[in-house]
N, C-alpha and C positions, 0 to 999 in steps of 0.2 A: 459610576466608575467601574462596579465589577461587570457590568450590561458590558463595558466596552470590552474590560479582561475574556469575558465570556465570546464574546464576538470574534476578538482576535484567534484566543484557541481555536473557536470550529474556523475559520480560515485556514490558520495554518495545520490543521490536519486535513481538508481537503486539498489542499497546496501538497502537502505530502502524501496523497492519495494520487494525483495527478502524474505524479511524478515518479513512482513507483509503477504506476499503470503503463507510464511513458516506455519505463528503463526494460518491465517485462516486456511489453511489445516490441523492442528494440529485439531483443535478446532470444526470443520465439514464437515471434509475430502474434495474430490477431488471438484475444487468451479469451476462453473459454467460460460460459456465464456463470461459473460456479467460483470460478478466479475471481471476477469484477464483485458477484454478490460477497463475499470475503473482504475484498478492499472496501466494498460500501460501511458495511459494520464495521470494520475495525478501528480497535483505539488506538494510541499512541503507541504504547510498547510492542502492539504486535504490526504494526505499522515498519516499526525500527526492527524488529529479529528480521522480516519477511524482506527489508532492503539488504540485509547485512548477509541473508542466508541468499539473494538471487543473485551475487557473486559469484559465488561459492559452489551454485549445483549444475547439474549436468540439464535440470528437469526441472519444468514449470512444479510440478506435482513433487517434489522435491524442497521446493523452494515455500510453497504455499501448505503442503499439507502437512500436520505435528507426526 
């Protein structure tokens, strides 16, 4: 049972990696390898700032760098 709990999580944070990958390239087109290697590592919380802040900015770099 936690194998499946375990399973689920890493799905649904690549589901929210996709998805985020989706909304930046919407938002300013093709991003940049230092972008994608950032969404690869990241965990959930910085997954959730990094949607909530590429709202909000003017700039990829903006949006992705602390």
């Amino acid at each position: 049972m936690e194998q499946g709990r375990q399973e689920a999580r890493l799905e649904g944070l690549a589901s929210e990696r996709r998805l985020l990958t989706q909304q930046a390239q919407l938002l300013f087109g093709p991003l940049p390898e230092w972008v994608l290697r950032k969404l690869e590592g990241a965990a959930q919380a910085e997954l959730e700032s990094w949607g909530e802040r590429l709202v909000l900015v003017d700039t990829l770099k903006a949006a992705f760098e602390e």
